[in-house]
C-alpha positions as CSV (number, residue, x, y, z in Angstrom):
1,X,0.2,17.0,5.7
2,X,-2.0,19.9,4.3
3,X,-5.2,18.0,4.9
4,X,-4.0,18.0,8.6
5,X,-3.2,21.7,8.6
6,X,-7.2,21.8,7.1
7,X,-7.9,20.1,10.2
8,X,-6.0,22.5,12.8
9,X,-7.3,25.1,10.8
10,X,-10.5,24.4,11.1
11,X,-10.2,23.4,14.9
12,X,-9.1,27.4,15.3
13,X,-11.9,28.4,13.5
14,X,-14.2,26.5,15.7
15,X,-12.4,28.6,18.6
16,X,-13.0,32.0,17.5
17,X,-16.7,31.1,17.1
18,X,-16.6,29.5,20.3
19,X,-15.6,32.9,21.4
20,X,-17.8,35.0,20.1
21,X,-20.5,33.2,22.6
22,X,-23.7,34.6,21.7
23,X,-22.9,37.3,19.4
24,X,-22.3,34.4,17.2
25,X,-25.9,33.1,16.2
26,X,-25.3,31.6,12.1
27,X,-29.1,30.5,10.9
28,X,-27.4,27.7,9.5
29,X,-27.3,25.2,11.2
30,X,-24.1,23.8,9.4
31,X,-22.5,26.4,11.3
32,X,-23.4,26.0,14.6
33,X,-21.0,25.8,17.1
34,X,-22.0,22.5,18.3
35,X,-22.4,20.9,14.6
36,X,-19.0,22.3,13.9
37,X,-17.3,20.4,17.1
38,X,-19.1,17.2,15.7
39,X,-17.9,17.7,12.0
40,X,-14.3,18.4,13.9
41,X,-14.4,15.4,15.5
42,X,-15.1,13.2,12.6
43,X,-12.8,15.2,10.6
44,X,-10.1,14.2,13.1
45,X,-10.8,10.6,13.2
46,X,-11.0,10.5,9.7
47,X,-6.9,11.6,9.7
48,X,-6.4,9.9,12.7
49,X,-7.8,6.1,10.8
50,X,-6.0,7.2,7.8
51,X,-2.5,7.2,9.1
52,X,-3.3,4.5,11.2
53,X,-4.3,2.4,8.0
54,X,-0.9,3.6,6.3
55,X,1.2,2.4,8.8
56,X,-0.3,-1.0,8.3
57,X,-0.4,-1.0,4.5
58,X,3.4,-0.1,4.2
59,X,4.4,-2.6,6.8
60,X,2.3,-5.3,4.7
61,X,4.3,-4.4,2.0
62,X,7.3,-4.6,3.9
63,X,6.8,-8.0,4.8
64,X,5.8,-9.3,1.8
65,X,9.1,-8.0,0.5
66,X,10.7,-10.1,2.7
67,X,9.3,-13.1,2.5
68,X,10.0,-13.4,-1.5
69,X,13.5,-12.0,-0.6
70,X,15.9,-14.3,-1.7
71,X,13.8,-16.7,-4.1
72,X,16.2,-17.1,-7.0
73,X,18.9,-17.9,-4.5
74,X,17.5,-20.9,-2.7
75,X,15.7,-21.8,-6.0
76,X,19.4,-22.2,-7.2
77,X,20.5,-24.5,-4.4
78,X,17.3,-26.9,-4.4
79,X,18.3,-27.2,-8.4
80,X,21.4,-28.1,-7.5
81,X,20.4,-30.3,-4.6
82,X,17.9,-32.0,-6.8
83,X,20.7,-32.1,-10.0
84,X,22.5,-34.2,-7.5
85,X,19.8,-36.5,-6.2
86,X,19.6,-39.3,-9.1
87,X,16.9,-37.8,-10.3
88,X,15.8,-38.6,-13.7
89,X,17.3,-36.2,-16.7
90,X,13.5,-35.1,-17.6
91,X,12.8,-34.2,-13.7
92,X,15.9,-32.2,-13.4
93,X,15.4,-30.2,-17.0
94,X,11.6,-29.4,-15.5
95,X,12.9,-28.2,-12.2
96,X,15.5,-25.7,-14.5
97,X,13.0,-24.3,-16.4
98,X,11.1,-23.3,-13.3
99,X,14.1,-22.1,-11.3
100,X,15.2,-20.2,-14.7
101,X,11.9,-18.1,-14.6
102,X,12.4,-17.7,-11.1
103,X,16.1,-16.1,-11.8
104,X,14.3,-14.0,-14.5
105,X,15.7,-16.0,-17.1
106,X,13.9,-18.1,-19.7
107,X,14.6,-19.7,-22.9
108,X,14.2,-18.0,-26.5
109,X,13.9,-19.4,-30.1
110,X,15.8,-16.4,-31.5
111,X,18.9,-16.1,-32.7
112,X,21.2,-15.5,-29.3
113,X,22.3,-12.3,-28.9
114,X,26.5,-12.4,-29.0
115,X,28.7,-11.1,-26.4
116,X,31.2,-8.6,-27.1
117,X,33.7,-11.0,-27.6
118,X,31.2,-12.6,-30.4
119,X,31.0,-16.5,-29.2
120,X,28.9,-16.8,-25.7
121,X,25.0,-15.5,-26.1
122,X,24.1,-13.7,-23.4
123,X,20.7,-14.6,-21.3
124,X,17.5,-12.8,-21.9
125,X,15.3,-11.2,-19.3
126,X,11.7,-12.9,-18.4
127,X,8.7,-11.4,-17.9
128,X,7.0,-13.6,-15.2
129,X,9.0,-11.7,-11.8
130,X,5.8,-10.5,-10.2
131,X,4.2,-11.6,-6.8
132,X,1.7,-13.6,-8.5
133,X,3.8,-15.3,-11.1
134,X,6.6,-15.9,-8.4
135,X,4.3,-17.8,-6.1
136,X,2.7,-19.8,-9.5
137,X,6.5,-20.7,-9.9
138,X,7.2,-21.6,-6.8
139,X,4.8,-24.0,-6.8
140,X,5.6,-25.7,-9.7
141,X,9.0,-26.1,-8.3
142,X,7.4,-27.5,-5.2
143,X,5.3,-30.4,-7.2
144,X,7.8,-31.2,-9.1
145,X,9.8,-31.9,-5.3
146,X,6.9,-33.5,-3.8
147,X,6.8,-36.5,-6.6
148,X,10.6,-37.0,-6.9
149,X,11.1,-39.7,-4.2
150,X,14.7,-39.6,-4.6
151,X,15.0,-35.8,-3.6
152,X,15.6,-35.9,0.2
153,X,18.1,-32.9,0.9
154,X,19.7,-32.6,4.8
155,X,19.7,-29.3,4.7
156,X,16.3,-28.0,6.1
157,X,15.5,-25.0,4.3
158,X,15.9,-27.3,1.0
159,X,13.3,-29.8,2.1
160,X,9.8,-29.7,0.9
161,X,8.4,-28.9,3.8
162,X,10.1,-25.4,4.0
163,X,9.4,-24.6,0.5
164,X,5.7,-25.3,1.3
165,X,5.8,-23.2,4.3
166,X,7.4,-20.7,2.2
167,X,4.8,-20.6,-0.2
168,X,1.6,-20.7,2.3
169,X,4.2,-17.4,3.8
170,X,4.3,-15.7,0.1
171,X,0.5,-16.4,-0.1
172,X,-0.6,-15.1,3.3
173,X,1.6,-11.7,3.2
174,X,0.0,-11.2,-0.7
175,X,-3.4,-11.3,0.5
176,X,-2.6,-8.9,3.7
177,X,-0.9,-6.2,1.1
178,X,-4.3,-6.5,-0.4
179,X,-6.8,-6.6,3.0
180,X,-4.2,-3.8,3.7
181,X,-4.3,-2.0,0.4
182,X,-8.4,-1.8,0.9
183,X,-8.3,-0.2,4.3
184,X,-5.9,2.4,3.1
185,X,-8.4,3.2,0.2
186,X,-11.2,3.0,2.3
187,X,-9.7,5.8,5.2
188,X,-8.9,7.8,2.3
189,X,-12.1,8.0,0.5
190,X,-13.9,8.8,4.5
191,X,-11.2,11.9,5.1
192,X,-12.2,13.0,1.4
193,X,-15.5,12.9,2.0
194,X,-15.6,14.6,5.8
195,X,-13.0,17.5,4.5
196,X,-14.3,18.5,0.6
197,X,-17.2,16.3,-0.6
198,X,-20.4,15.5,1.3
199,X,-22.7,18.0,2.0
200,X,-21.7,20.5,4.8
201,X,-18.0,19.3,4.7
202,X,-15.4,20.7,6.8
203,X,-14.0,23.5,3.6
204,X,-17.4,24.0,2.7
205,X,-18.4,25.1,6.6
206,X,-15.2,27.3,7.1
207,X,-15.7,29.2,3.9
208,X,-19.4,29.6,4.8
209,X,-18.6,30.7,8.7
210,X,-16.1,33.5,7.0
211,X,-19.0,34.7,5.0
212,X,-21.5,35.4,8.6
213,X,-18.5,36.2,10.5
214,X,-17.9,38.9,7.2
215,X,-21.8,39.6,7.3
216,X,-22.1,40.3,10.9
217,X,-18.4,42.5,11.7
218,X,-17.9,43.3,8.2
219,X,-13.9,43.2,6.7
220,X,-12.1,45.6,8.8
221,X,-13.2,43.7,12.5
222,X,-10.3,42.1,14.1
223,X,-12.6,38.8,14.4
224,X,-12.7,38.7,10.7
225,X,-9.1,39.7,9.7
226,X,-8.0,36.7,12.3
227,X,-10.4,34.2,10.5
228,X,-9.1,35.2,6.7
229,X,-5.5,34.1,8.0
230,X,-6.3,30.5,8.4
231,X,-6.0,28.9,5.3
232,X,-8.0,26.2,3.5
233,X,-6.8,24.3,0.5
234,X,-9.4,21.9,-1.4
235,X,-8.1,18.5,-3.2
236,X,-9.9,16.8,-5.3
């Protein structure tokens, strides 16, 4: 928000300038009235693309959350589904293992780690539960589906076709979190540059136009005192 007030800042600055008419002639050519409205406009468009781009990234990310809501869920029902197929013993222990890393579960050689009432181990945590290790699991589960001919669930979201499509959806909303992810970075590093870091940016031009208007009124002329109340912060 404080690059924004930068922004309004500087567009008041612009105005008392403006004002001035032709009492205000800078050598500079930085700070020239009509350099100043183009550095204001880029300045503006430069916020303006920025929260444009971070209204896209976070709904990216919004989406993708949704579309690997619910994994370990339905990973539990096509194991189940599949346990009750006739598939073979072998296919079924496969199709576990994957749905275990898919819960966030996976097995150990250590010693199991007792409950409190000391018989039943309790289950240890996997790594494995990011985006790109979900979708690798996910697709093992899928070709391990895809050869088991005796695996033919009614239910449609169980069916290999809809964990496919759910996979093509996990990989599609990944890659636009990224595409979006870029953009955001992009509009950033342009507003940084425009406000605080190229040559004749907009802090640089405001502290410079306080130093004529200072030069040519001096401190005590109300054109002055109104231009040291706008504020300009610098981040970096």
């Amino acid at each position: 928000m404080s690059h924004i007030k930068n922004v309004q800042s500087f567009e008041k600055l612009l105005g008392i300038c403006t004002g001035l008419g032709e009492e205000y002639q800078p050598g500079n050519q930085k700070l020239q009235v009509e350099a100043m409205t183009t550095l204001l406009s880029q300045a503006r468009s430069a916020v303006s693309e920025l929260t444009a781009t971070k209204v896209a990234y976070d709904r990216a990310i919004d989406q993708r959350v949704l579309v690997f809501t619910n994994l370990p869920k339905l990973a539990t029902r096509i194991l189940s589904a599949l346990s009750v197929s006739g598939a073979s013993v072998h296919t079924i222990d496969n199709a576990r293992m994957i749905v275990r890393k898919i819960r966030g579960y996976s097995l150990t050689n250590r010693a199991p780690i007792p409950s409190e009432a000391g018989t039943v181990p309790v289950k240890r945590r996997a790594n494995g539960q990011d985006f790109v290790s979900m979708m690798g699991h996910w697709a093992m589960l899928l070709e391990v589906l895809e050869t088991e001919a005796k695996y033919r669930p009614a239910e449609r979201e169980l069916k290999p076709a809809s964990i496919a499509a759910r996979l093509t959806a996990m990989e599609e909303h990944y890659k636009q979190v990224i595409q979006a992810e870029l953009a955001f970075s992009k509009a950033r590093q342009e507003r940084d540059r425009i406000l605080y870091e190229q040559t004749g940016n907009l802090y640089e031009v405001s502290a410079l136009v306080k130093g004529y208007v200072k030069s040519v009124y001096g401190t005590q002329h109300d054109w002055y005192t109104s231009l040291t109340q706008m504020r300009f912060t610098k981040y970096t």
